[in-house]
N, CA, C and O atoms as a Tripos MOL2 file, in Angstrom:
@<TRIPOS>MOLECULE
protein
  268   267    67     0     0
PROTEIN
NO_CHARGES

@<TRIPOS>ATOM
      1 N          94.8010  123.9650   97.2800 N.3       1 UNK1
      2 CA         95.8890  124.4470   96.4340 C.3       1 UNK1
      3 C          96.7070  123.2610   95.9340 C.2       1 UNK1
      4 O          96.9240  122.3000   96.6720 O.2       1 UNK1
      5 N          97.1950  123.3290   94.5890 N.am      2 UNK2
      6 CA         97.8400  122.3230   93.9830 C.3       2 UNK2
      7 C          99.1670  122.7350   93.9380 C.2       2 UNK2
      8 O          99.5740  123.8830   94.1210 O.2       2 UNK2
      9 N          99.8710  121.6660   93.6650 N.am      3 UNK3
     10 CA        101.4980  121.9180   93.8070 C.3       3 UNK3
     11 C         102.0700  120.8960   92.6610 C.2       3 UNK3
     12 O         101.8930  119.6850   92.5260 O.2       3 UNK3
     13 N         103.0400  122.1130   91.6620 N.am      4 UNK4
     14 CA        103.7920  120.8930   90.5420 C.3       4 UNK4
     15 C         104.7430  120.3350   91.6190 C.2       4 UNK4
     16 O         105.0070  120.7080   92.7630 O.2       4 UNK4
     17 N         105.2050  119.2150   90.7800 N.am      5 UNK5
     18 CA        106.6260  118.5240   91.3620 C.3       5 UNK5
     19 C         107.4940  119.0770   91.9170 C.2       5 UNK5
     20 O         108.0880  118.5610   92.8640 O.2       5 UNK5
     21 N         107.7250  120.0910   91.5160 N.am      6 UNK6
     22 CA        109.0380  121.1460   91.7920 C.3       6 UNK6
     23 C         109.0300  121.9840   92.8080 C.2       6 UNK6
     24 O         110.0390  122.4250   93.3590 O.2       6 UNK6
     25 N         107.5010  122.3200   93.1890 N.am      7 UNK7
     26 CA        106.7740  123.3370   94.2660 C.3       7 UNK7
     27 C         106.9530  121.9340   95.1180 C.2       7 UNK7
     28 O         107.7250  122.1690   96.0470 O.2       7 UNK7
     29 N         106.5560  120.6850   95.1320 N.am      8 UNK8
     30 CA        106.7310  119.7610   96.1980 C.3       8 UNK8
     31 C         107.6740  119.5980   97.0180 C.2       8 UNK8
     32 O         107.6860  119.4380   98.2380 O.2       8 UNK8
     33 N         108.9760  119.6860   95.7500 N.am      9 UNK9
     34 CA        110.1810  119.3060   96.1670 C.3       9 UNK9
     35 C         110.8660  119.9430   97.3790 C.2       9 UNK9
     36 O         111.5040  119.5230   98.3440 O.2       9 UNK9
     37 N         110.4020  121.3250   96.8500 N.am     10 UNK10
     38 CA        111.1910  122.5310   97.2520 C.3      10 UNK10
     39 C         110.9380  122.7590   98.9340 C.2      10 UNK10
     40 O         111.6720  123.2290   99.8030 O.2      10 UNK10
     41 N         108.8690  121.9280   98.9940 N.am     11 UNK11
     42 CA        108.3780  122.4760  100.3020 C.3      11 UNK11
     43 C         109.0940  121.1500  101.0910 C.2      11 UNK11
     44 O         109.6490  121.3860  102.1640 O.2      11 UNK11
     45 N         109.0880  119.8320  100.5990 N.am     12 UNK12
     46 CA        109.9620  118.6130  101.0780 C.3      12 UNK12
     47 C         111.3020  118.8910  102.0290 C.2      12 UNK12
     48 O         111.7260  118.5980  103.1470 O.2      12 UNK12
     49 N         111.6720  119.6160  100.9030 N.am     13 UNK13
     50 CA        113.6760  120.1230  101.3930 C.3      13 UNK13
     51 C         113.6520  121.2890  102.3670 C.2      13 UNK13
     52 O         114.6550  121.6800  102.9630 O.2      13 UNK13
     53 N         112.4030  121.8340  102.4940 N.am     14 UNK14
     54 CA        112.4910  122.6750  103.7470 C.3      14 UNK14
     55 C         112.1700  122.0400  105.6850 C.2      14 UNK14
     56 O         112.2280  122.4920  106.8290 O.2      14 UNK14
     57 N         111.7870  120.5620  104.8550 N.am     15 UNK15
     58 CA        111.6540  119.7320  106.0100 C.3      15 UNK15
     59 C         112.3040  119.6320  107.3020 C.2      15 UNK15
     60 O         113.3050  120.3200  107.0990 O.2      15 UNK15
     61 N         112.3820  119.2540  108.4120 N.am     16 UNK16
     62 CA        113.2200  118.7900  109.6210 C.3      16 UNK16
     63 C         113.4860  117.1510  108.5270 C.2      16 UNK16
     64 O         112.7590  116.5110  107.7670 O.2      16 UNK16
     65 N         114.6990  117.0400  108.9340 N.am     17 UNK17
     66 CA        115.0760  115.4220  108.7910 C.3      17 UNK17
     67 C         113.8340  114.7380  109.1570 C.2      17 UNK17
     68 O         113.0100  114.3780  108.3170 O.2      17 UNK17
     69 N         113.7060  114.5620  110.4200 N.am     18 UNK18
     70 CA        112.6680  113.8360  111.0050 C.3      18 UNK18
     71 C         111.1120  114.0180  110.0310 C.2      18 UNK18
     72 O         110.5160  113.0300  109.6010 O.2      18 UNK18
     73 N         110.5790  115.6030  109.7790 N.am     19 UNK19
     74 CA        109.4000  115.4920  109.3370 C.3      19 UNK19
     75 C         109.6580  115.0790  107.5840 C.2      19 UNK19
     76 O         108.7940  114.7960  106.7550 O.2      19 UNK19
     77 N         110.9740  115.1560  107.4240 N.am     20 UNK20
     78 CA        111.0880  114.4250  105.8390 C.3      20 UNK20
     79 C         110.5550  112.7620  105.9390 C.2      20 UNK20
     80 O         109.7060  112.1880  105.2570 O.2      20 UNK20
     81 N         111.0420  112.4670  106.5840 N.am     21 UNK21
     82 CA        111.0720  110.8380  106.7930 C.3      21 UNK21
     83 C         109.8310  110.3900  107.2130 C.2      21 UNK21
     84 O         109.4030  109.2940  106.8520 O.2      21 UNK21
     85 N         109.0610  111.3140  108.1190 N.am     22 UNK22
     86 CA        107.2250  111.2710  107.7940 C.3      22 UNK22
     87 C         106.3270  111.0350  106.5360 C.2      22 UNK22
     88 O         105.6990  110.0900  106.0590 O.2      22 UNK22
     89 N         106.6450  112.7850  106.1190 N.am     23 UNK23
     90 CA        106.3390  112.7230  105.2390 C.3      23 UNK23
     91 C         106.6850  111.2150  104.2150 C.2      23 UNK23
     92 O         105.7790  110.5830  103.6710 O.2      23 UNK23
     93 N         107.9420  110.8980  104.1280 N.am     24 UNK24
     94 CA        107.8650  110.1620  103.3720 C.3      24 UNK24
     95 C         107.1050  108.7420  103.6990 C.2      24 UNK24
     96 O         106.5620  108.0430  102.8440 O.2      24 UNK24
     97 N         107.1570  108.5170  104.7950 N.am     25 UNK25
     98 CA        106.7910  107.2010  105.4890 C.3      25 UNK25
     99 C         105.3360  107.3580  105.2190 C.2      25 UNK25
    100 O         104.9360  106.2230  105.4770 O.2      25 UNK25
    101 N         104.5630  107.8670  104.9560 N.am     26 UNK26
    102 CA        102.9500  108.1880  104.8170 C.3      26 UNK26
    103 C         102.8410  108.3500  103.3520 C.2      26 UNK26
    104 O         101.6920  108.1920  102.9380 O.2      26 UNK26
    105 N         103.9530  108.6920  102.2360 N.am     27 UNK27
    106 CA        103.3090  108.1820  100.9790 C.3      27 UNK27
    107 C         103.7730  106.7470  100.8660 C.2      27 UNK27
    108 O         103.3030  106.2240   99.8560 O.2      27 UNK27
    109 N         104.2310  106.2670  101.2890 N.am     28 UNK28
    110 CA        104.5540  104.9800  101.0270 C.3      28 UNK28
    111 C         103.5810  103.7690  101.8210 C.2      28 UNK28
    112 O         103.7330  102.5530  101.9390 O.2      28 UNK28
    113 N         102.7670  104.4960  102.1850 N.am     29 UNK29
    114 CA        101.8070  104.0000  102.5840 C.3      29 UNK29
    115 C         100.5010  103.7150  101.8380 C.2      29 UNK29
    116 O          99.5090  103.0080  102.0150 O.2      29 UNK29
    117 N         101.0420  104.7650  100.7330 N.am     30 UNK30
    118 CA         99.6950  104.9800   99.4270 C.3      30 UNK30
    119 C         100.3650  103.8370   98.3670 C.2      30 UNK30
    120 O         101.2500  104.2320   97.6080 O.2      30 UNK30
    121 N          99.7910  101.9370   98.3050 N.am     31 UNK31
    122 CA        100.4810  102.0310   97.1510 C.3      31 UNK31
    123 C         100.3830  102.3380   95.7840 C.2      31 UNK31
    124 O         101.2220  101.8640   95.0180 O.2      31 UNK31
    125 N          99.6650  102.9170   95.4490 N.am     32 UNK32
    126 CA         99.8950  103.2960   93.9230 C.3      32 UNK32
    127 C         101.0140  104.5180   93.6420 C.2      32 UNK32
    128 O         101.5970  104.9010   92.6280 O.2      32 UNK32
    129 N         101.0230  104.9940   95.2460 N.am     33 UNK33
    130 CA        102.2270  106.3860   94.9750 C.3      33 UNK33
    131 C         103.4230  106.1230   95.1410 C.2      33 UNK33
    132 O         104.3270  106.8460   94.7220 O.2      33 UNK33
    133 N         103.6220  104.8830   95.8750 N.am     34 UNK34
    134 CA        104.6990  103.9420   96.3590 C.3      34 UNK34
    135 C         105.2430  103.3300   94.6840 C.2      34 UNK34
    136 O         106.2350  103.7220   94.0690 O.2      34 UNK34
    137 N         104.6210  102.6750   94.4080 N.am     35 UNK35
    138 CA        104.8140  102.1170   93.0020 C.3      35 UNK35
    139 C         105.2560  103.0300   92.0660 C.2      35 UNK35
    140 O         106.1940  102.6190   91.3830 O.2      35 UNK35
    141 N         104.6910  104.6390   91.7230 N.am     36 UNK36
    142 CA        104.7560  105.4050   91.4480 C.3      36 UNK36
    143 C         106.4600  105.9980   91.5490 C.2      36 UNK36
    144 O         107.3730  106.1050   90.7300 O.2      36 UNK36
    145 N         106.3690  106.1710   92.3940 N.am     37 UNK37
    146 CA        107.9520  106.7240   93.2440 C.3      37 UNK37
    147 C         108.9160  105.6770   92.9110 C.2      37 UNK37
    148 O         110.0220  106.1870   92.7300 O.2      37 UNK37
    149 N         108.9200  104.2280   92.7400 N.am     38 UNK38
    150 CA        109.8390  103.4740   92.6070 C.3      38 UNK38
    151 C         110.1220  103.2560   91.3050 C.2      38 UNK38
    152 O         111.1870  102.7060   91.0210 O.2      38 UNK38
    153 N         108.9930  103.7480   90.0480 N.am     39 UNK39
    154 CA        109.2640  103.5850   88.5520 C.3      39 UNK39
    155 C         110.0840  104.6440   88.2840 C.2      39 UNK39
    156 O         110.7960  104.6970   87.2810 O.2      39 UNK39
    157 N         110.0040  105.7770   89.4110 N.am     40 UNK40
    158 CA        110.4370  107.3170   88.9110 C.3      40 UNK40
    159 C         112.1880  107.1500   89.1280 C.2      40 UNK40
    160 O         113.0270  107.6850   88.4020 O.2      40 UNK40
    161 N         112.5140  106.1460   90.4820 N.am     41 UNK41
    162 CA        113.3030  105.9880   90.4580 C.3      41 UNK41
    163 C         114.3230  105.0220   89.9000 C.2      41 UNK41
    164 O         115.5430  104.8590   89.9060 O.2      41 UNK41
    165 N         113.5820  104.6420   89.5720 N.am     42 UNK42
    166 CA        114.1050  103.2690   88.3840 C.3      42 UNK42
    167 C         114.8560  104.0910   87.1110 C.2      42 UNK42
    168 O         116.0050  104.0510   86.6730 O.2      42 UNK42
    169 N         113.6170  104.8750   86.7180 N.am     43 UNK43
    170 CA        113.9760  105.4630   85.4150 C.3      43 UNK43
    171 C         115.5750  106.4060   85.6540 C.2      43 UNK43
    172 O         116.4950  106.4520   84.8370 O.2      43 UNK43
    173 N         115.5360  106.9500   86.7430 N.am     44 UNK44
    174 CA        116.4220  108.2730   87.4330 C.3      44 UNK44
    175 C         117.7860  107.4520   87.3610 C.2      44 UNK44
    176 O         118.7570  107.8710   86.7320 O.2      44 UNK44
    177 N         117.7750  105.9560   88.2280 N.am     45 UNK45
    178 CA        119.3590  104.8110   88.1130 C.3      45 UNK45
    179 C         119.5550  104.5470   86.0560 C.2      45 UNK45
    180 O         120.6400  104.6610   85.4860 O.2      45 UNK45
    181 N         118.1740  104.1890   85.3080 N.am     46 UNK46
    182 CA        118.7760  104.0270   84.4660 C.3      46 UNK46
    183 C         118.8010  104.6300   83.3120 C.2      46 UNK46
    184 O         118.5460  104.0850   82.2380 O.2      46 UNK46
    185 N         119.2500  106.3130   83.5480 N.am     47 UNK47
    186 CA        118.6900  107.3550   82.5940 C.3      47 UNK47
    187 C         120.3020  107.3330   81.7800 C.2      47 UNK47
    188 O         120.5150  107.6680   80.6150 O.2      47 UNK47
    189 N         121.0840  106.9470   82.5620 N.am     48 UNK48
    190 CA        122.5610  107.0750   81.5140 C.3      48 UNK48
    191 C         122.9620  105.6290   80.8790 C.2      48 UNK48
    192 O         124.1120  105.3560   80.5360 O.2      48 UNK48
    193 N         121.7890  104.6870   80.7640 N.am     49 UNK49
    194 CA        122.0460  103.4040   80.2370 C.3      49 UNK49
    195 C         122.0150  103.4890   78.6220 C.2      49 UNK49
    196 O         121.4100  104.4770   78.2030 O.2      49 UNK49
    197 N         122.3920  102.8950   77.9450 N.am     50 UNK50
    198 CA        122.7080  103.0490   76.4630 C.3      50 UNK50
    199 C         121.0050  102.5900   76.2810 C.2      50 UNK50
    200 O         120.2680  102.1580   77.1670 O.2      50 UNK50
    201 N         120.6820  102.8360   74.8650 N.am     51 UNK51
    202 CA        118.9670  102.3150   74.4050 C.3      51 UNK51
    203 C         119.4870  101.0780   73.4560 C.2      51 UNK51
    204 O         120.6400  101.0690   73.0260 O.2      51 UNK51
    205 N         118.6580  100.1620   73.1990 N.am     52 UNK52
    206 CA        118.4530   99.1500   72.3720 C.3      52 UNK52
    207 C         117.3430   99.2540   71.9350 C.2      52 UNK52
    208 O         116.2630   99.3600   72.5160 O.2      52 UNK52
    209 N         117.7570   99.2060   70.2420 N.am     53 UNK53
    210 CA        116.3680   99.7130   69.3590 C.3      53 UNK53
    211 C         115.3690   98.2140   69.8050 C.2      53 UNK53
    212 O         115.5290   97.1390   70.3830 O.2      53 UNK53
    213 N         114.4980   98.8390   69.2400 N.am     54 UNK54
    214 CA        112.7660   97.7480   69.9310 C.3      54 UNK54
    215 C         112.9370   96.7470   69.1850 C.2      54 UNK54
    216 O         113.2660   95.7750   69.8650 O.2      54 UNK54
    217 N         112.8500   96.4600   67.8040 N.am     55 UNK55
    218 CA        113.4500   95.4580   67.2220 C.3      55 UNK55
    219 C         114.4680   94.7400   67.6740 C.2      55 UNK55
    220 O         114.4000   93.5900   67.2410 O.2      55 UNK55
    221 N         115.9120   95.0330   68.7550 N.am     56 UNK56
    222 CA        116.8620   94.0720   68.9360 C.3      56 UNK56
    223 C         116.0570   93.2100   70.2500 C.2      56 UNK56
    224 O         116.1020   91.9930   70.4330 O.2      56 UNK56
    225 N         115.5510   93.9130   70.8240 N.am     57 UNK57
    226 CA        114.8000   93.6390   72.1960 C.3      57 UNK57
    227 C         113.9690   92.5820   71.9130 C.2      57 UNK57
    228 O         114.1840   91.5550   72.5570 O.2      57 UNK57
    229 N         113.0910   92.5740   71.1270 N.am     58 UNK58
    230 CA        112.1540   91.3260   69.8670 C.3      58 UNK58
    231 C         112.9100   90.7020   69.6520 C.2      58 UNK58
    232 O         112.6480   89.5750   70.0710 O.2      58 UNK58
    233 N         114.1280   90.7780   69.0270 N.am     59 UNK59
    234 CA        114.8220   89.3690   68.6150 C.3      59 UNK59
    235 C         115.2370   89.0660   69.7290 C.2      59 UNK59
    236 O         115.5010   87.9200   69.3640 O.2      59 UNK59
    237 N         115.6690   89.0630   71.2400 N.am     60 UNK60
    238 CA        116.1620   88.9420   72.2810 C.3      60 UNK60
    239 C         114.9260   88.2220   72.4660 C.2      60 UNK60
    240 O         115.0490   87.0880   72.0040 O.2      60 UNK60
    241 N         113.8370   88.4190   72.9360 N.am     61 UNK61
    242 CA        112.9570   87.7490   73.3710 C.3      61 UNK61
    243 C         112.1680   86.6890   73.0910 C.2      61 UNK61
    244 O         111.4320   86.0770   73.8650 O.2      61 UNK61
    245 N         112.4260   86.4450   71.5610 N.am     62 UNK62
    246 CA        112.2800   85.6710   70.4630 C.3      62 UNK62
    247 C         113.1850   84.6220   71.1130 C.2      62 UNK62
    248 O         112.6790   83.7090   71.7670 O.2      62 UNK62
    249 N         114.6210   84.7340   70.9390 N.am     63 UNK63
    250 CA        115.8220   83.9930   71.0260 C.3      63 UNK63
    251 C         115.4540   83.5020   72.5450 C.2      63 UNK63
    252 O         115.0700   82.3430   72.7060 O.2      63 UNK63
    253 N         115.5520   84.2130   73.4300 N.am     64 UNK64
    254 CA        115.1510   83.7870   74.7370 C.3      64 UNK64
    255 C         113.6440   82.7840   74.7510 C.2      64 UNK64
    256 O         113.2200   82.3800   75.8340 O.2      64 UNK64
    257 N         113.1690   82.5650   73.8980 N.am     65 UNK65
    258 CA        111.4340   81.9010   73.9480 C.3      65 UNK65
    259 C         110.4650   82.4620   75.2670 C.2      65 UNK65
    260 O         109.7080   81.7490   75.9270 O.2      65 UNK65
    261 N         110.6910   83.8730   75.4540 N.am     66 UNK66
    262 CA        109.8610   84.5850   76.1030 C.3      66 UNK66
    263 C         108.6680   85.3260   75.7080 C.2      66 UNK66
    264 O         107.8510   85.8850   76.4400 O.2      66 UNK66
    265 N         108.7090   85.2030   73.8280 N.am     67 UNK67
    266 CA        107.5860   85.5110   73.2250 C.3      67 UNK67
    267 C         106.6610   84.1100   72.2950 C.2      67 UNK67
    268 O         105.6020   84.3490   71.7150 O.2      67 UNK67
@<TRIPOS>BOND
     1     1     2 1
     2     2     3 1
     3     3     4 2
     4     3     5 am
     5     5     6 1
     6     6     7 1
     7     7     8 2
     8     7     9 am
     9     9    10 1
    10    10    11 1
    11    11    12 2
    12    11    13 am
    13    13    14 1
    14    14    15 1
    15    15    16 2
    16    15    17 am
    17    17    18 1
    18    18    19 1
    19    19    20 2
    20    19    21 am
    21    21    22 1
    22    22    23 1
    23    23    24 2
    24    23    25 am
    25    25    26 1
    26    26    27 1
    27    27    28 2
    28    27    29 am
    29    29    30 1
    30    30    31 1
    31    31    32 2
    32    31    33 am
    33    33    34 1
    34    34    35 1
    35    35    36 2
    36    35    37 am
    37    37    38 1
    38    38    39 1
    39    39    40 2
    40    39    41 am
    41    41    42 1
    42    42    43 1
    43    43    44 2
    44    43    45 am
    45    45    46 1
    46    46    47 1
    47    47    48 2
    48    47    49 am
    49    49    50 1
    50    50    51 1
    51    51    52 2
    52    51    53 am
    53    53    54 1
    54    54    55 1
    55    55    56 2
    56    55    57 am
    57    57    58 1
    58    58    59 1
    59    59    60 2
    60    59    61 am
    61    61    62 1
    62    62    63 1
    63    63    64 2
    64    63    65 am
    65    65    66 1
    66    66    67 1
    67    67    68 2
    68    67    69 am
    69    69    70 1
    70    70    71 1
    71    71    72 2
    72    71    73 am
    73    73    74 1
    74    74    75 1
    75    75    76 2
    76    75    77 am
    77    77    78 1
    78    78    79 1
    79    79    80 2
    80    79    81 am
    81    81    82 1
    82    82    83 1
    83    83    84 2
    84    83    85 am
    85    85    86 1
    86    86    87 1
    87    87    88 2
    88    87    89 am
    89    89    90 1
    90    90    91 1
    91    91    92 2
    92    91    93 am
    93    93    94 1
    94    94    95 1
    95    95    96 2
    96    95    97 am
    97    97    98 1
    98    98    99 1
    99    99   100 2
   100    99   101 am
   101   101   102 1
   102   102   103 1
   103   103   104 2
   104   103   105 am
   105   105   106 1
   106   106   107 1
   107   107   108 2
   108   107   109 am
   109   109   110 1
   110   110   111 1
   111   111   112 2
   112   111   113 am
   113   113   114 1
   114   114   115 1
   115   115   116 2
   116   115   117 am
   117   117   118 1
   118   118   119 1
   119   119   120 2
   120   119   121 am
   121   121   122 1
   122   122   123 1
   123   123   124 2
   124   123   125 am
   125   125   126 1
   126   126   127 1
   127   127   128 2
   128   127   129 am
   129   129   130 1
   130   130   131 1
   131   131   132 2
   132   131   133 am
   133   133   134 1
   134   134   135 1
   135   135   136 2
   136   135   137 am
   137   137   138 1
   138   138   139 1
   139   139   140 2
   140   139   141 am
   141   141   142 1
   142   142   143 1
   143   143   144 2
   144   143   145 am
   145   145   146 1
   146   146   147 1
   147   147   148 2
   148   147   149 am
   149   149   150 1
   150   150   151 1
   151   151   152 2
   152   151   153 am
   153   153   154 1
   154   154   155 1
   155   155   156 2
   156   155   157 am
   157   157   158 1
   158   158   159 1
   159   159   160 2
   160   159   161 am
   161   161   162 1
   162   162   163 1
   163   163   164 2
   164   163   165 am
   165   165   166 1
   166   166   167 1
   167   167   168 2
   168   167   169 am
   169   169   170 1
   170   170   171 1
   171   171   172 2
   172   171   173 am
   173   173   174 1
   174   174   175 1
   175   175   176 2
   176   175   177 am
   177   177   178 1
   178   178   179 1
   179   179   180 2
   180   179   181 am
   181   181   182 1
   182   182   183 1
   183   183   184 2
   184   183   185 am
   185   185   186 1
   186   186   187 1
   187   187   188 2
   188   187   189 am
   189   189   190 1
   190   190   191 1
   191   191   192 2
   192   191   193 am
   193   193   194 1
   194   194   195 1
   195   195   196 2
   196   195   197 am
   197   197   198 1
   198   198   199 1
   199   199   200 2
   200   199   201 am
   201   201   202 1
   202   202   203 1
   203   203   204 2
   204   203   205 am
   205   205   206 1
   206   206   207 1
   207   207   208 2
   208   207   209 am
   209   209   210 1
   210   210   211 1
   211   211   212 2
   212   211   213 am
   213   213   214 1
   214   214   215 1
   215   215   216 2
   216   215   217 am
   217   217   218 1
   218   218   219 1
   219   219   220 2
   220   219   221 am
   221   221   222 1
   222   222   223 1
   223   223   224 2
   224   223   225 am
   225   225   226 1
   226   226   227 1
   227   227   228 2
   228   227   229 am
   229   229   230 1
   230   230   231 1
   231   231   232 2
   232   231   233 am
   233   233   234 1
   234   234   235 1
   235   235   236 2
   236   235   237 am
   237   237   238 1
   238   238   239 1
   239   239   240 2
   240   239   241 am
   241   241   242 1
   242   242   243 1
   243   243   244 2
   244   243   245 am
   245   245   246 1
   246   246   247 1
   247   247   248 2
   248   247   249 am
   249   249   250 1
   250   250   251 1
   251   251   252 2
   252   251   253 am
   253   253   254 1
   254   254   255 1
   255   255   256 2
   256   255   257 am
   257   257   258 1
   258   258   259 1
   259   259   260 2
   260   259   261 am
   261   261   262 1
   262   262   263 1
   263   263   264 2
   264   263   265 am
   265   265   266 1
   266   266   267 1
   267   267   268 2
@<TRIPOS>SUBSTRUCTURE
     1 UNK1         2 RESIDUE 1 A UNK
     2 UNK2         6 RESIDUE 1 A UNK
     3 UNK3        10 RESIDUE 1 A UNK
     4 UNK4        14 RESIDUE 1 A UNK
     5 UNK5        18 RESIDUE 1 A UNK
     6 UNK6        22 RESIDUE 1 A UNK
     7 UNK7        26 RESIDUE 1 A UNK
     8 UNK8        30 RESIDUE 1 A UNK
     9 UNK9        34 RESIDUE 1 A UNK
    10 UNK10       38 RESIDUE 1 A UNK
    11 UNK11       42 RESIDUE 1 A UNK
    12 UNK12       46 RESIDUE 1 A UNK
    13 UNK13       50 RESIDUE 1 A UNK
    14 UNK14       54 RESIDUE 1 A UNK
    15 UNK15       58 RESIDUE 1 A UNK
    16 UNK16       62 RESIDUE 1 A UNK
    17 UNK17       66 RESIDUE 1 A UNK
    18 UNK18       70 RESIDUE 1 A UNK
    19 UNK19       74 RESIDUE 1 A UNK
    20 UNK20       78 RESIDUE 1 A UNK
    21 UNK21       82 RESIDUE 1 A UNK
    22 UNK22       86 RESIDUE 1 A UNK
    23 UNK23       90 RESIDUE 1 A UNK
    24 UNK24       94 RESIDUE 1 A UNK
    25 UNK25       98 RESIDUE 1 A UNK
    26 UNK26      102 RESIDUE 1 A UNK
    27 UNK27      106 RESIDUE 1 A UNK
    28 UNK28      110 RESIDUE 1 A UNK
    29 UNK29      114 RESIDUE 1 A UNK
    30 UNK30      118 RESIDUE 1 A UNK
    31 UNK31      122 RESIDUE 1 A UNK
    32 UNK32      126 RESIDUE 1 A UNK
    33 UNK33      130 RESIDUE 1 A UNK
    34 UNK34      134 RESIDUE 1 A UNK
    35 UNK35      138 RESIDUE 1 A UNK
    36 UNK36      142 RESIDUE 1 A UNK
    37 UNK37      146 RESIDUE 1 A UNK
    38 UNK38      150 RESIDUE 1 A UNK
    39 UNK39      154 RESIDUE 1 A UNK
    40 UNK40      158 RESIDUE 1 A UNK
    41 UNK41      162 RESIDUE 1 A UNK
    42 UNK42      166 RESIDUE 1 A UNK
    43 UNK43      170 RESIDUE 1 A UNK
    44 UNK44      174 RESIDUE 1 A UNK
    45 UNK45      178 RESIDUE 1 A UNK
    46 UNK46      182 RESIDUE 1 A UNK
    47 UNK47      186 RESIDUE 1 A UNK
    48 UNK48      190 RESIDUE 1 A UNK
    49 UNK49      194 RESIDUE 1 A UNK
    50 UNK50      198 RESIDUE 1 A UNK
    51 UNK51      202 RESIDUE 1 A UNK
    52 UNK52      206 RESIDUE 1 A UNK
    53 UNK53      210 RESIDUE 1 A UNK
    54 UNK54      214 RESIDUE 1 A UNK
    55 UNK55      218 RESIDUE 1 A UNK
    56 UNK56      222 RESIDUE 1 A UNK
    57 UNK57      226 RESIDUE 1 A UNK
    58 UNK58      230 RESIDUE 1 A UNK
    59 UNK59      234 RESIDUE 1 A UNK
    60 UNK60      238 RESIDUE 1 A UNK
    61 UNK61      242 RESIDUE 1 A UNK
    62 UNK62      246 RESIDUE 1 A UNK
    63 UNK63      250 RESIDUE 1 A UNK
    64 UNK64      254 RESIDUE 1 A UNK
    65 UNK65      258 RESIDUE 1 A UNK
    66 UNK66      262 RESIDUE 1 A UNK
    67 UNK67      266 RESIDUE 1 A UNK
């Protein structure tokens, strides 16, 4: 049986403290799910950050001699 994100979450939060922290300690053991989990949370800290169009970012990197 498959489970969306949300069906995960839900069975997660019904956890003991303790079997949360399993659970979690055993995907982080997977790294591609590890890596996975840390982009998700990356994105989650910087979802209220202002955007800079792609073009200013190019001239930034330009100016910086990183391209």
């Amino acid at each position: 049986m498959s489970m969306n994100g949300k069906e995960l979450a839900e069975q997660v939060a019904k956890l003991s403290p303790k079997e949360r922290e399993a659970f979690i300690a055993e995907l982080l053991t997977h790294e591609d799910i590890a890596e996975e989990l840390g982009d998700i949370l990356l994105v989650s800290e910087r979802r209220d950050e202002p955007s800079i169009p792609f073009a200013e970012v190019v001239d930034r990197l330009k100016r910086d001699k990183r391209v």
